[in-house]
C-alpha positions as CSV (number, residue, x, y, z in Angstrom):
1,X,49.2,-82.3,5.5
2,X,46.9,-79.5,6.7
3,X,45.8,-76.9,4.6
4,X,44.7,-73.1,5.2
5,X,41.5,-74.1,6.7
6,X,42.6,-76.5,9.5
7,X,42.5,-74.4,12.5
8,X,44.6,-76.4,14.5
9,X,47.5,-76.3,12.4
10,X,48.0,-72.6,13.4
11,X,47.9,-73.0,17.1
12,X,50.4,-72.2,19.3
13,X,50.5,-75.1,21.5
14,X,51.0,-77.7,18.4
15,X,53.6,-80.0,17.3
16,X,56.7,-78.1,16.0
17,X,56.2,-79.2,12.9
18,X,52.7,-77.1,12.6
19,X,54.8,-74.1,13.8
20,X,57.4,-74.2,11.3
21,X,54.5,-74.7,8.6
22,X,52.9,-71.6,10.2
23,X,56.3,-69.2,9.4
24,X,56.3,-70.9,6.1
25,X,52.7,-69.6,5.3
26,X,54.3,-66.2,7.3
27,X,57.0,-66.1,4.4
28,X,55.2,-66.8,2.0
29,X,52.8,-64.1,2.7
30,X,55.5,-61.9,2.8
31,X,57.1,-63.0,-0.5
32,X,53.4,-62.5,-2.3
33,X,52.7,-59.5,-0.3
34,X,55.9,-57.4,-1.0
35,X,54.5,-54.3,-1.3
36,X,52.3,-54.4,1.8
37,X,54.8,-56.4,4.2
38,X,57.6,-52.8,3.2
39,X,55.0,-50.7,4.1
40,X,54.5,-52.0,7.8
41,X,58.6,-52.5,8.3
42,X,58.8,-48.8,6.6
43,X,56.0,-47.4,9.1
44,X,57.5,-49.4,11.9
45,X,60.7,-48.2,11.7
46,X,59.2,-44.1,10.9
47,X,57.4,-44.5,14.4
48,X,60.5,-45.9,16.6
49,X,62.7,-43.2,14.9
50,X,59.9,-40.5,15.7
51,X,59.9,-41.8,19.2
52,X,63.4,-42.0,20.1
53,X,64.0,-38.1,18.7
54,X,60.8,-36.8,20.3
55,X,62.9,-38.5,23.8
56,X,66.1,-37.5,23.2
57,X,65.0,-33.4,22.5
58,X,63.4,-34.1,26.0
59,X,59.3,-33.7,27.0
60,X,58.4,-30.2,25.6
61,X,54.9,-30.1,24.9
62,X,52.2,-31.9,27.7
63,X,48.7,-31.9,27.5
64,X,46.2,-30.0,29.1
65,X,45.5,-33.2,31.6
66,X,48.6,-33.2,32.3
67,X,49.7,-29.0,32.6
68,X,46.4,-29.1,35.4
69,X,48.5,-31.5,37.5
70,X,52.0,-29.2,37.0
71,X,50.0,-26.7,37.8
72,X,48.8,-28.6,41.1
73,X,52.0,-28.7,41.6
74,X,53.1,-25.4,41.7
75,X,54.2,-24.6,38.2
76,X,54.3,-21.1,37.1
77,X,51.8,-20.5,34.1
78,X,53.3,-17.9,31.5
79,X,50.7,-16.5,28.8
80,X,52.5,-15.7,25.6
81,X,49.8,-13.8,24.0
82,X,49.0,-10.2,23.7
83,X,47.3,-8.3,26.5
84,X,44.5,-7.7,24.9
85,X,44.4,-11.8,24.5
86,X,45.2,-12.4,28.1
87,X,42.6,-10.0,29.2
88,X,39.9,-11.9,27.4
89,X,40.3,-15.0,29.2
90,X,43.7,-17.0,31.0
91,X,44.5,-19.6,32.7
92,X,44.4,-19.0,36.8
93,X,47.3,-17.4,38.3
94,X,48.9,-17.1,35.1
95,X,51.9,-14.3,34.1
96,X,51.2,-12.2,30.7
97,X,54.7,-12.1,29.1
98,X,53.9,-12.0,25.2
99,X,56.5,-13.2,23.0
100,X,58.0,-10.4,22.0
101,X,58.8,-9.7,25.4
102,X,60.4,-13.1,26.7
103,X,64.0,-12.1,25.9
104,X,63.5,-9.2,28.1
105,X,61.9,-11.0,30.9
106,X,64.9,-14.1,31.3
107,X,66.0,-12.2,34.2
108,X,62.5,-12.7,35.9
109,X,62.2,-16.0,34.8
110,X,65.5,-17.3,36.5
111,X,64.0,-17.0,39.6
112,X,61.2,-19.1,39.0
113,X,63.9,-21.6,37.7
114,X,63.4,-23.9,40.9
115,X,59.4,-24.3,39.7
116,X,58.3,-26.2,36.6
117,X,57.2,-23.1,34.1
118,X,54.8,-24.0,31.6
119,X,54.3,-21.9,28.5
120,X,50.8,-21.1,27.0
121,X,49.7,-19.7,23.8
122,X,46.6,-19.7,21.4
123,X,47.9,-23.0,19.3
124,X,51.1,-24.4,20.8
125,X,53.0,-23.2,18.0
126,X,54.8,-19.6,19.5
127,X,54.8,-21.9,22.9
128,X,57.5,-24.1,21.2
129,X,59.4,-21.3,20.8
130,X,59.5,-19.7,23.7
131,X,60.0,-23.7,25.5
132,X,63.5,-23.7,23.3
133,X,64.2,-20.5,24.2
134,X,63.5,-20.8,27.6
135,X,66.2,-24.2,27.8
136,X,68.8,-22.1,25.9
137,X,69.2,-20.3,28.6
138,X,69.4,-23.5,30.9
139,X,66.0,-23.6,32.4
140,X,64.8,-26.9,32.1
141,X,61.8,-27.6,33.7
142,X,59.8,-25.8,31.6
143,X,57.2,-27.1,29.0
144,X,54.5,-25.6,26.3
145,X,50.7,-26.4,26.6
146,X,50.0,-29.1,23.6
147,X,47.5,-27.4,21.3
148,X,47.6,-24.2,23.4
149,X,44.5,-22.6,25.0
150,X,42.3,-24.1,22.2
151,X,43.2,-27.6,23.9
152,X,43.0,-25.7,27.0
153,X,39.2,-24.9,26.0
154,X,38.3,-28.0,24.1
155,X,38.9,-30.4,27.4
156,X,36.5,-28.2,28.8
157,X,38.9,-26.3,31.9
158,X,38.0,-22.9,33.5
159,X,39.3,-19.7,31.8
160,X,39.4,-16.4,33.7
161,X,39.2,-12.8,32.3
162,X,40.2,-9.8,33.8
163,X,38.5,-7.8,36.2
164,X,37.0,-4.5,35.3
165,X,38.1,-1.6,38.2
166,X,34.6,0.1,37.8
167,X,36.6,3.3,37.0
168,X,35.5,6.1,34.8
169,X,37.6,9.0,33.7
């Protein structure tokens, strides 16, 4: 009978015999290993359960790669931040509507409802609220920058700042 160091014992093209002796050793691993074995099944089922909510809530949050190609394709950019914020540097084309302000704004924002909106703060974290907002009030096509503009930055893509009018008073 082979033993843990015949290599052909374990290969998928042998006898059946070999393959039933191959999910013994499986078991018995297992069975020594009992600690080790729940951990996998535990993090196995963790990730499938993490995946199936994150699907069923719905894509929120995309990354930058991907918010360049919504953009592409005519989404509307909304800057959450604070004027002062957006005036230091923004994405191209993009609307300053800070937080605060978003309730106020729905009104506006239904009329961009036929084009993908995507929300952009500094960390991702006020553009999650303002995505669930946004779907409260049934517009669904609309989605938060993942990591915000520090993401934005950190892939390396073009920031604008506001132009100075050259006047004095």
């Amino acid at each position: 009978m082979p033993g843990f160091s015949d290599p052909e014992a374990c290969q998928p093209g042998g006898p059946p015999g070999d393959m039933m002796l191959m999910m013994d050793r499986y078991l018995e691993f297992a069975a020594n290993h009992s600690l080790l074995v729940s951990g996998l099944v535990f993090s196995f089922f963790v990730l499938v359960f993490t995946e199936l909510r994150r699907k069923a809530g719905g894509l929120t949050h995309i990354e930058p790669t991907e918010a360049v190609r919504l953009i592409n394709a005519d989404a509307t950019v909304i800057d959450l931040r604070s004027p002062e914020a957006f005036a230091r540097g923004h994405i191209v084309n993009a609307k300053n509507i800070p937080i605060d302000e978003l309730d106020a704004s729905t009104d506006k924002l239904e009329r961009l409802k036929s084009k993908p909106i995507l929300a952009v703060c500094d960390a991702g974290m006020t553009s999650t609220r303002a995505v669930n907002s946004l779907r409260k009030t049934g517009i669904e096509s609309v989605y938060g920058l993942k990591g915000g503009l520090n993401a934005w930055t950190q892939a390396s893509l073009p920031l604008v700042a506001a132009r100075k009018t050259g006047k004095k008073s």
